[in-house]
Each structure stands twice: as C-alpha cells, then as structure tokens.
C-alpha positions, 0 to 999 in steps of 0.5 A: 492508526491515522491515515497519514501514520499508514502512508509513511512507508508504502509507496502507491503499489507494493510487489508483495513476496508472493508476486502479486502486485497490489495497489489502490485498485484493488481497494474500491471504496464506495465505487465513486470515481472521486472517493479517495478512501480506497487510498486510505484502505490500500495504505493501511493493509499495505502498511499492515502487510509490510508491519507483519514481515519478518525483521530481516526482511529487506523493503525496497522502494523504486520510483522511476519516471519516464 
C-alpha cells in the first residue's frame, strides 16, 4: 500500500477502542529527529488498525484548534 493511500483516513493521532492513544510517537523510525518514516509506520498500522474494525463501527475525526 502506498504511503498516501495509508494517510487518507487516519488523523495524526487515533484514540483506539482499548483507550489507548496512539500516534507517530510511538513509531521511532531511525531515531533521527528529521526521519519522517515514523509517520509512514504510524499511518499504515493506523490504517491497518481502523481496516480491521467491525463494519458498524463508527470512526470519528476531531480537530480542534485553539
């Protein structure tokens, strides 16, 4: 899957089911601080995890600025 197709759905941080907050931060990449792969592993297994939910699971995105 392309790294583009991975970020359609997913915001930049997902609340997942079992109340655990996941986002890039969680995926370190090479450890360099200007390595953006560990956007690229956060989106896939994000979009991976949202793919697996049941279908009449609900997703709900929120942004909100301050």
């Amino acid at each position: 899957m392309g790294n583009r197709v991975a970020r359609v759905v997913p915001a930049s941080e997902l609340l997942r089911l079992d109340g655990v907050w996941v986002d890039d931060g969680d995926y370190p990449g090479s450890g360099n601080m200007f390595d953006d792969s560990r956007w690229d592993e956060y989106y896939r297994a994000a979009d991976a995890y949202l793919d697996a939910l049941p279908g009449d699971a609900y997703i709900v995105q929120i942004h909100i600025h301050s």
